[in-house]
N, C-alpha and C positions, 0 to 999 in steps of 0.2 A: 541180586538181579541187575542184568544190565541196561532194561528198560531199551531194550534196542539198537544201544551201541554197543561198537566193539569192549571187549574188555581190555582194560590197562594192561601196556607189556610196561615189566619194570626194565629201567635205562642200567647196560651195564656201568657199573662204579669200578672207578681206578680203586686200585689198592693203597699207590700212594697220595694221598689229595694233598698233602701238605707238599710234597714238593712240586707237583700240578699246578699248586697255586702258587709259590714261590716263583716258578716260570714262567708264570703270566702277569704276576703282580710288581715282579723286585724290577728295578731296575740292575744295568750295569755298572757291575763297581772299577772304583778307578783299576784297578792292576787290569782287569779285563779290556777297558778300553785303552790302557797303556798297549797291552799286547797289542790292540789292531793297528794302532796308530806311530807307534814307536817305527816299525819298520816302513813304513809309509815315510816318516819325516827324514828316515835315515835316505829313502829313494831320493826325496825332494832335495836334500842338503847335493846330494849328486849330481840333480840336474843343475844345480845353482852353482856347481865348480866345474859345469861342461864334464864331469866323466862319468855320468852315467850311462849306463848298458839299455840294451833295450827291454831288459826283463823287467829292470828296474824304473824305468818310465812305463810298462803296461803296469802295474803294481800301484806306481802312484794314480794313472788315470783309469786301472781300477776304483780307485778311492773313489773320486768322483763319482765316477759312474755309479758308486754304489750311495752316494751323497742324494744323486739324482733319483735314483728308485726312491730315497728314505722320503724325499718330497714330493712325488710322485703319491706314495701311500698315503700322504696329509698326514704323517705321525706329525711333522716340524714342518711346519709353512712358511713361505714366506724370503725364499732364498733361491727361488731361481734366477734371478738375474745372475747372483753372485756362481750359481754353480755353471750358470750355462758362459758366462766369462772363464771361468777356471779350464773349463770344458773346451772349451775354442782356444785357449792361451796352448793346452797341454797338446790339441790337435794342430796345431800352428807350428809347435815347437816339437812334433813328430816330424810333420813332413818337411820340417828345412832339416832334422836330422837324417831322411831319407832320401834326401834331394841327389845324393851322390849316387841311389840304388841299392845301398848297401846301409846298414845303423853304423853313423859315425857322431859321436857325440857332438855337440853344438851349446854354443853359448845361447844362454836363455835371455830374453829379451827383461828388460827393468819390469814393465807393463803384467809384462807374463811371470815372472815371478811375484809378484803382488799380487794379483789375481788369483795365483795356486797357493800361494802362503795362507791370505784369509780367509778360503775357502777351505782350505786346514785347520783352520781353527773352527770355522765353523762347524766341519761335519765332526770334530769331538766333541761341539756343543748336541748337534744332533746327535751322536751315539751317546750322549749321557740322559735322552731324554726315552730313550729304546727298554725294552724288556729282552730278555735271551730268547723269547719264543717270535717277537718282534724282529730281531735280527735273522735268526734263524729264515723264517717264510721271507723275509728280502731278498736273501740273501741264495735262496734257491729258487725267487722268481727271479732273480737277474742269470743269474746261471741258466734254468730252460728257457728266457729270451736270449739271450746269449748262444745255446746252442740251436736255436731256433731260426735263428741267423746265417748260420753257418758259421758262428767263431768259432776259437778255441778254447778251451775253459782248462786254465792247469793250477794246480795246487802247489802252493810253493813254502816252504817252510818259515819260519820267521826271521833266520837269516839269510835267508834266500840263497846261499846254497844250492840247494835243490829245484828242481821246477820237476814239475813229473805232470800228464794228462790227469783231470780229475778224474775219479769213480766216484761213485753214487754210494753211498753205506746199503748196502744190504738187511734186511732185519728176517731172520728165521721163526 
């Protein structure tokens, strides 16, 4: 008897919980945050020898930006100064490189490079504090604010190489 109330629906159960929970529990391991950040410090070395491209500075102030959602979420508090400095050094050091009209590399300022440097370290302290499911939902609320905006949002390989528009994964 239900004595009046509804009767219990049972909740559907994943099949796999062990890796359900591994995705919400583990953290990420170094080779993973190596991948994110490797090609990020390779952009940074570029902009610090003046030849960096312009793919390769939205790349690095992707990073940021995605620094800024990480504290934003309160996963890792406590670093806005430092990202919203990185964040203005790297916008600073856009538009003297647009100044002609055109992306033409530019020497980075001492100030702005300090700023984007320990601001790279930082956010691999915050990606070592992340879970994969943590990253994940960041990382696709920065992308629909992003196209929300009217940016652009493209998917670029890890040696950058390639830039291509992003797509969304589909699931059947």
């Amino acid at each position: 008897m239900t004595h009046g109330r509804k009767p219990r629906k049972p909740r559907h159960v994943r099949t796999d919980t062990l890796m359900a929970a591994k995705l919400r529990a583990s953290r990420l391991t170094g080779t993973e945050i190596a991948s994110i950040m490797d090609p990020v410090r390779e952009c940074f070395a570029h902009v610090r020898t003046a030849t960096a491209t312009e793919l390769q500075h939205q790349v690095l102030h992707s990073a940021l930006t995605m620094a800024q959602e990480i504290e934003r979420a309160g996963i890792v508090r406590g670093l806005v100064e430092h990202i919203e400095l990185a964040i203005s050094a790297s916008s600073t050091y856009s538009a003297r490189c647009f100044a002609s009209g055109a992306w033409q590399a530019s020497a980075c300022h001492f100030h702005e490079l300090d700023a984007i440097s320990s601001m790279l370290d930082l956010h691999a302290f915050q990606l070592e504090q992340l879970s994969a499911v943590e990253l994940h939902r960041i990382t696709q609320r920065l992308i629909s604010r992003t196209k929300q905006e009217g940016g652009q949002v493209l998917e670029v390989q890890n040696d950058l190489t390639c830039a291509q528009p992003y797509k969304k994964e589909t699931h059947a």
